[in-house]
C-alpha positions in Angstrom: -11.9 -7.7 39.9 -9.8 -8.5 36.7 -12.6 -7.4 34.6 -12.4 -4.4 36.4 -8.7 -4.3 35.9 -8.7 -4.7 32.8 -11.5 -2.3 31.9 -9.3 0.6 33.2 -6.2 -0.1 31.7 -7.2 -1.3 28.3 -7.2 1.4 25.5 -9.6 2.5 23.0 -8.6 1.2 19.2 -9.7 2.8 15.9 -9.5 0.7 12.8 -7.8 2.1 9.8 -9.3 2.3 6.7 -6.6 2.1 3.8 -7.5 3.1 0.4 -5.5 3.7 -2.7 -4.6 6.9 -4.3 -5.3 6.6 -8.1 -2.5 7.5 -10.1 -1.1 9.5 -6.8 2.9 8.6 -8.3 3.9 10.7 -11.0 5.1 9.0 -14.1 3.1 5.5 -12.9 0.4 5.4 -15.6 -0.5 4.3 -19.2 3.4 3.2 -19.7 3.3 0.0 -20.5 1.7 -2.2 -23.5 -0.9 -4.2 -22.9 0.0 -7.6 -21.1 -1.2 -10.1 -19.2 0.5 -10.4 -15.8 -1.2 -13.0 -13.0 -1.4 -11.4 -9.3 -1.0 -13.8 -6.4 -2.5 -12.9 -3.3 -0.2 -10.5 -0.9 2.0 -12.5 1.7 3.7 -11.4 4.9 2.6 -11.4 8.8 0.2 -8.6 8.2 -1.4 -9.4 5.5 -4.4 -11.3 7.4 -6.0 -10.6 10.5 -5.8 -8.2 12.8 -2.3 -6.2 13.9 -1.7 -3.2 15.7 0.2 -0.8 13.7 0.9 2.6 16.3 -0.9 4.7 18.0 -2.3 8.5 19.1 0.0 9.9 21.7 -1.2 12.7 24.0 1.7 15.6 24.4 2.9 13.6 27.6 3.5 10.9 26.0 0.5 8.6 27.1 -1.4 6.5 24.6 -4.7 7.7 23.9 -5.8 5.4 21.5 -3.9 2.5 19.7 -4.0 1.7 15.6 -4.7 -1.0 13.8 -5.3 -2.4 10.5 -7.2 -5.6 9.6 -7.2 -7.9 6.6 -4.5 -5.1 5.3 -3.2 -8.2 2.6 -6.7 -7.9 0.4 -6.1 -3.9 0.2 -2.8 -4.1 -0.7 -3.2 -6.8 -3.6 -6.4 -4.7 -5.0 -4.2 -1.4 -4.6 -1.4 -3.6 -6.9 -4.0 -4.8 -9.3 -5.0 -1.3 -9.6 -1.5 -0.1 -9.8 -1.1 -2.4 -12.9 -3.9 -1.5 -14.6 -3.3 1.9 -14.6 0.1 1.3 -16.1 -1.4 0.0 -19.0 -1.5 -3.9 -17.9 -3.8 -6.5 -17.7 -3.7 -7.9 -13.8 -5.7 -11.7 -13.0 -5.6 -11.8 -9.2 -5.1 -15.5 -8.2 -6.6 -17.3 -5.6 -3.0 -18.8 -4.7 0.1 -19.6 -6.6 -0.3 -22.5 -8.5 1.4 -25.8 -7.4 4.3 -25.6 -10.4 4.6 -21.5 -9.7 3.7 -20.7 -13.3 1.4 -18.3 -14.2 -2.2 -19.2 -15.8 -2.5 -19.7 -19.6 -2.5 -16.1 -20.9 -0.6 -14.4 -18.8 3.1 -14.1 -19.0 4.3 -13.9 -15.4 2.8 -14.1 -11.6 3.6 -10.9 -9.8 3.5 -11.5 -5.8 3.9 -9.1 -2.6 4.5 -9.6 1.0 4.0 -7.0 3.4 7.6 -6.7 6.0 6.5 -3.8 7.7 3.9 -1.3 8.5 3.5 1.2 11.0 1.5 4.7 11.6 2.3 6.5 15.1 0.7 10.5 15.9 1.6 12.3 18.7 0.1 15.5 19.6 2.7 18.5 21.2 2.0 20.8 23.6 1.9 23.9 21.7 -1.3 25.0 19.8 -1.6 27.3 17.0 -4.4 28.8 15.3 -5.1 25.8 13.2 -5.3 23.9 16.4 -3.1 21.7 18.9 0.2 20.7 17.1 0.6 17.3 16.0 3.6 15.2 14.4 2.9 11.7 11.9 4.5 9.7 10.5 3.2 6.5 8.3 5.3 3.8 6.5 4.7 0.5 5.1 7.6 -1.8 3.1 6.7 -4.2 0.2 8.4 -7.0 -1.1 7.8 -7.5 -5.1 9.2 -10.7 -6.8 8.1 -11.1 -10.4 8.3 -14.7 -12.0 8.3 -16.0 -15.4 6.4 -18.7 -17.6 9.2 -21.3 -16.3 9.2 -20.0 -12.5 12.5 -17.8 -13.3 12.7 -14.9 -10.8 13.0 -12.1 -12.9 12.9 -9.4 -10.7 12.7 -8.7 -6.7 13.1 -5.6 -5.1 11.6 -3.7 -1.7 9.4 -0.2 -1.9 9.0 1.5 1.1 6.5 4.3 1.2 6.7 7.0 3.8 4.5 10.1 4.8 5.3 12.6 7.3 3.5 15.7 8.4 3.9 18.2 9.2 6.0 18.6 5.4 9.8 19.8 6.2 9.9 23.7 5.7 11.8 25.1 3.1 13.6 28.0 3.8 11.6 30.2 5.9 8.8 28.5 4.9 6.6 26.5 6.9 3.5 24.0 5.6 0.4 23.0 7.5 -0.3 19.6 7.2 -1.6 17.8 4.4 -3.2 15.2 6.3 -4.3 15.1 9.5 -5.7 11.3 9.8 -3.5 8.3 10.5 -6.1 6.3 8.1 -5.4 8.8 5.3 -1.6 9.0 6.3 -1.1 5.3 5.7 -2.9 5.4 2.7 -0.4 8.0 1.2 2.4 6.0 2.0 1.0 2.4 0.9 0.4 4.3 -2.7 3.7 5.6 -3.0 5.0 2.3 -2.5 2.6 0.5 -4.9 3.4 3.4 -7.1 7.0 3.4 -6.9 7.0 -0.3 -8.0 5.6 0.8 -11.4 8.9 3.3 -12.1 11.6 0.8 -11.6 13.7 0.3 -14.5 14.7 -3.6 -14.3 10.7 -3.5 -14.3 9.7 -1.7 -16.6 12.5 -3.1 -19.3 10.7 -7.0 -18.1 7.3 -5.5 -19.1 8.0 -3.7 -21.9 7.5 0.1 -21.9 4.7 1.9 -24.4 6.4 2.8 -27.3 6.6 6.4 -27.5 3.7 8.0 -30.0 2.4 4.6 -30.0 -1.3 4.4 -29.3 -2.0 5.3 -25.3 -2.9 2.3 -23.2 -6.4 1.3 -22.7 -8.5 3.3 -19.8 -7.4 1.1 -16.5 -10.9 -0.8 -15.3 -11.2 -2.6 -11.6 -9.3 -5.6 -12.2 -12.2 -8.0 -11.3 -10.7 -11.6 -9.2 -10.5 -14.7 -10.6 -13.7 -16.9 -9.6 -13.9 -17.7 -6.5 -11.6 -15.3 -5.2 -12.5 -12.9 -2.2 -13.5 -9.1 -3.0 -11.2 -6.2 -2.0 -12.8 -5.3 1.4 -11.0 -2.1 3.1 -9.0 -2.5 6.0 
């Protein structure tokens, strides 16, 4: 009997797939010289296992399907390494933080992130048009970034917050179709403008040291590879 119960009220799930968006913030790459920064694995309640992040709403409000991500910490700290890199850095993804919180020999700081919020929700309206049924969504995840020196100084700490909502706001008379129409590609968008965003903050970017300008362009960005031992970047 509970089986049965539970069978017709439990919902289907779909697993989202998070990727990052190469160079998808303006401004965010080849800008810095060529530095050794260590990258310690990303913190917060999300970052391991599995959470539910929204879900698929039918137009009367009923849950169709629920969203969730899994192992969301690995994506995030390859989508920083990545980041990095494409700024013109050199990122060493950690295992850990060390016992005395000072990065490795060679690099001058440890850069570390903890996910304090994510969340993806699409809910289908009643109307339809000739693109299809409409839909609203709406995708945001927060990061927390504290960079630390050689002697454990905090040097800089600050939250991004990336958002992405479709259908885009019309302009004027204007109205846009949707850019995306997956919750998977949604979230995506938003963790890259995040990660992204991170790369244009001053207090940053005066810590790192910026390319000089007509100064020879920063090296081509390869996949930061993990330290050995460390765990590859599986999707979420």
């Amino acid at each position: 009997m509970l089986l049965v119960i539970c069978a017709a009220g439990c919902k289907p799930a779909t697993r989202l797939r998070i990727h990052f968006l190469h160079g998808f913030v303006p401004g965010s790459e080849h800008i810095f010289d060529v530095r050794k920064i260590a990258l310690a694995p990303t913190a917060g309640k999300f970052a391991a296992g599995r959470f539910t992040v929204g879900a698929i709403y039918l137009p009367d409000g009923r849950v169709e399907r629920y969203l969730y991500v899994r192992r969301l910490g690995s994506v995030v700290t390859g989508s920083v390494a990545r980041a990095l890199a494409g700024a013109g850095l050199k990122p060493i993804r950690l295992d850990a933080i060390p016992s005395d919180a000072k990065p490795p020999a060679g690099a001058e700081f440890i850069l570390a992130t903890e996910i304090e919020d994510v969340e993806a929700n699409k809910r289908f309206g009643s109307e339809k048009t000739v693109h299809g049924q409409y839909f609203t969504m709406k995708s945001v995840i927060r990061l927390k970034f504290t960079l630390t020196s050689h002697t454990a100084t905090v040097l800089y700490q600050g939250e991004m917050t990336g958002i992405e909502e479709e259908p885009p706001a019309p302009v004027g008379k204007e109205v846009f179709l949707p850019l995306e129409t997956e919750p998977a590609e949604s979230l995506s968008v938003a963790m890259s403008r995040a990660v992204g965003a991170l790369m244009l903050q001053p207090r940053l970017q005066r810590l790192l040291t910026l390319r000089t300008a007509g100064g020879p362009p920063a090296q081509a960005a390869p996949t930061p590879s993990p330290t050995p031992g460390a765990a590859p970047n599986p999707p979420a």
